[in-house]
N, C-alpha and C positions, 0 to 999 in steps of 0.2 A: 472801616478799618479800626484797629482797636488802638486805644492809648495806651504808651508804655506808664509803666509803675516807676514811682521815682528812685533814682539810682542812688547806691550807697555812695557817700561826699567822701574823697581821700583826703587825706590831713590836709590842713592847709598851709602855708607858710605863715608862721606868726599867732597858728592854734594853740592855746596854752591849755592843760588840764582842767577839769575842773575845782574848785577852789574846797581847801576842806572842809568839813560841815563841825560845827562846834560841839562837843561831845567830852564823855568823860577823859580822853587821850588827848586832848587840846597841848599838852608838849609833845606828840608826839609828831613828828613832820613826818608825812607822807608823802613816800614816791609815787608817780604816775604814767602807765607807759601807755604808749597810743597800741588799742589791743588788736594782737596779730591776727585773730580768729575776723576780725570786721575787715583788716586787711588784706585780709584773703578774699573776701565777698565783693570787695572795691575792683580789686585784678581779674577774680571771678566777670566782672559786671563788663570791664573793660574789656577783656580776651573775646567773650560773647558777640557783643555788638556788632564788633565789624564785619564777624560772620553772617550773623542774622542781617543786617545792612545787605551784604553783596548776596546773599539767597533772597532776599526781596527783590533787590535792583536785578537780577537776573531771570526770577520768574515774572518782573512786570514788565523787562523789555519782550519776551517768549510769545507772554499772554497780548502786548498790544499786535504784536506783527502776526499773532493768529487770527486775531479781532479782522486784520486789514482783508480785502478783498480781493485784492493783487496776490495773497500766501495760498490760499484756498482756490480749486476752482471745481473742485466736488462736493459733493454733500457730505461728505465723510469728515469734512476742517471742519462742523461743527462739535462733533464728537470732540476730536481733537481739543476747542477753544472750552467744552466745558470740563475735559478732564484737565487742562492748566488752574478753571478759574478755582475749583475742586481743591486742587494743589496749594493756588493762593490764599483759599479759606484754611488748610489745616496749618499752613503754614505758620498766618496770624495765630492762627489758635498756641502753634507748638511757641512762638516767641512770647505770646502773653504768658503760657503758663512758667516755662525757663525764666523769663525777668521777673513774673511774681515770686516765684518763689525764693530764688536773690532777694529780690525787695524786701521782701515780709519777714526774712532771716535779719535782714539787716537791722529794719529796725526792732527786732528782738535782743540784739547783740548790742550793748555797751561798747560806745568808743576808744572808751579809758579805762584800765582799769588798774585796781591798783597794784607797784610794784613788787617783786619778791627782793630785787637788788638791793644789798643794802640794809634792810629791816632787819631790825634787831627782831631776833626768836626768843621765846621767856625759857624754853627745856632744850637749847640744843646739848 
C-alpha cells in the first residue's frame, strides 16, 4: 500500500505571521493574512479523505469476503477476487496521485501572505 503525502496544516489557534524581514521599508508595518488560496487546498485535503477512507474501507471489506471460501463455490470467484484486487491497486494509485497533487500545491503556496487591507498605495 502506498503512503499518503503530507497534508496541508490549517491555521492553528495562536499562528502568528511571519515576522517582518528588515529592509529599506522598516517603518513601514505590514499586514498579514492567512492565504486563501492554501486554504482552499487545507478544505480541498479535508473534503477528499473521508471519501478516499470509505472507498478503501468498502473495496477491502468486498475484496476480504471474495478472498473467503464460504462467497465462491465456483471457479469463476477467482476471476471475480482478481478483478476487486485490480480495483484495489488503481484505487491506491487514484488516492496517491489526488493527495500528491494537493500536497505538492501545497507546499508551493505561501501560508501568509501579505495584506492589501489597509496599505497605504503611493499613486492612488
Amino acid at each position: 500500500m502506498y503512503v499518503d503525502p503530507p497534508a496541508p496544516q490549517p491555521r492553528q489557534p495562536g499562528e502568528t505571521p511571519p515576522a517582518t524581514a528588515s529592509g529599506a521599508l522598516d517603518g513601514q508595518p505590514r499586514a498579514w493574512e492567512f492565504n486563501p488560496e492554501y486554504q482552499r487546498l487545507v478544505t480541498a485535503w479535508q473534503a477528499v479523505m473521508p471519501l478516499l477512507e470509505s472507498l478503501t474501507t468498502a473495496l477491502d471489506k468486498a475484496y476480504q469476503l471474495a478472498r473467503s471460501p464460504q462467497t465462491w463455490d465456483a471457479p469463476v470467484g477467482a476471476r471475480y477476487v482478481e478483478d476487486l484486487a485490480e480495483w484495489r491497486t488503481r484505487l491506491g494509485l487514484y488516492r496517491q496521485a489526488v493527495l500528491t497533487a494537493i500536497s505538492d500545491e501545497a507546499a508551493d503556496t505561501p501560508r501568509w501572505v501579505p495584506s492589501s487591507a489597509g496599505a497605504p498605495h503611493a499613486f492612488s
